[in-house]
N, C-alpha and C positions, 0 to 999 in steps of 0.2 A: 495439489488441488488444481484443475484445471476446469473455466468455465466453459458453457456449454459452444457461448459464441466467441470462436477465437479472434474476432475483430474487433468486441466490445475488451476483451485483455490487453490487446494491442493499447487501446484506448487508453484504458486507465495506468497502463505502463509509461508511455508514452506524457500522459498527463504527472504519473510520478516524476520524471524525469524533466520533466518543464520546469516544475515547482523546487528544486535541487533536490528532491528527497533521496534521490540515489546516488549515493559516489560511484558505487562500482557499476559498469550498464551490466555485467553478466550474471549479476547477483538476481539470486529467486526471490520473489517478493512476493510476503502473501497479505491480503487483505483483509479488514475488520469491516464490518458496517453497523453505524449507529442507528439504534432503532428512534428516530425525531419525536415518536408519541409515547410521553412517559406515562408510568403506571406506580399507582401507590404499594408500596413496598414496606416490609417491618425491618429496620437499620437499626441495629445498637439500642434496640429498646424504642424506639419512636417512630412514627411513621413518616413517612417522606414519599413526594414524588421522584422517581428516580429516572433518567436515561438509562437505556444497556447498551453496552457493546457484545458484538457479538463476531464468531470468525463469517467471513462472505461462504455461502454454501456453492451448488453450482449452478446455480441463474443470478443475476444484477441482483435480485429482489429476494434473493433466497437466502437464509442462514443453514449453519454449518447443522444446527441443532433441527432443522427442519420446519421453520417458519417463515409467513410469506408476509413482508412489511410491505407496507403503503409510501409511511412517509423514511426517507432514512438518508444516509451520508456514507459514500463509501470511501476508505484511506486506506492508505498503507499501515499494515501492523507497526507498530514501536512510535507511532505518530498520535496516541490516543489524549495523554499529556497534553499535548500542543494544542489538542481541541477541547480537552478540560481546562485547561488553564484562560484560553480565550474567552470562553461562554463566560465562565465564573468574570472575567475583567469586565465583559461586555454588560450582564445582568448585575454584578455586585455593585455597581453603581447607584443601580434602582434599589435597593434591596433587597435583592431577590435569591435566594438559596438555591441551585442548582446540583442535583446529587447524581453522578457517576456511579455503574457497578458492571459489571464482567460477568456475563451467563456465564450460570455453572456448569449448563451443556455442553457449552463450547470451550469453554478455558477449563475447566474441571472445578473444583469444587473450595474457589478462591474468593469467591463474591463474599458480604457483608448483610446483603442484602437478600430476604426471601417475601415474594407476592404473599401478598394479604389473604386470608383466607374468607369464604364468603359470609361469615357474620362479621368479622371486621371491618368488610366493604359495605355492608351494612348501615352498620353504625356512623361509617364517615358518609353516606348519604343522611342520614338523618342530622348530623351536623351539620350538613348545608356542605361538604368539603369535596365534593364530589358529586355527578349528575349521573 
């Protein structure tokens, strides 16, 4: 996968490699981008707000799956962990639940998690749980 602007890869290579994310410098490294605006999701029988990860497509803003994010976070794949286990340190404090899942476009068909359908979005605006 190769982005469109070969400076902004330089970049984020570059930026891996500051952060010690890479032992090896020759090693191919591909990237995941977290979509920052969650969306309500059916998990294991219940609903939740969920973050996705998704693979980086070929623009900064682009996923693999063919979606164009606003708000988002781009890393190195195998690094996604390290950003689940933060958030949840960071909000579990407050107490606040924070739910992780893996487009099924882009990883295949590994998630937990599938988008609400539109009477269930619904129903949680009329709970007040959603605008």
């Amino acid at each position: 996968m190769q982005l469109m602007d070969p400076e902004k890869m330089k970049k984020l290579l570059e930026k891996a490699k500051e952060k010690g994310w890479i032992a090896d410098q020759n090693v191919e490294i591909k990237f995941v981008i977290l979509d920052l605006k969650p969306k309500w999701m059916k998990c294991r029988r219940t609903k939740r707000l969920v973050f996705q990860f998704h693979m980086l497509g070929d623009a900064e803003n682009k996923t693999l799956c063919g979606k164009t994010l606003e708000e988002y976070q781009i890393l190195p794949e195998r690094q996604e962990n390290l950003v689940v286990t933060q958030v949840n340190m960071m909000l579990g404090g407050l107490g606040v639940l924070v739910f992780f899942d893996l487009c099924p476009e882009c990883f295949g068909n590994v998630n937990r998690c599938e988008p609400l359908k539109e009477g269930e979005k619904e129903k949680l605006k009329e709970e007040g749980l959603t605008s």
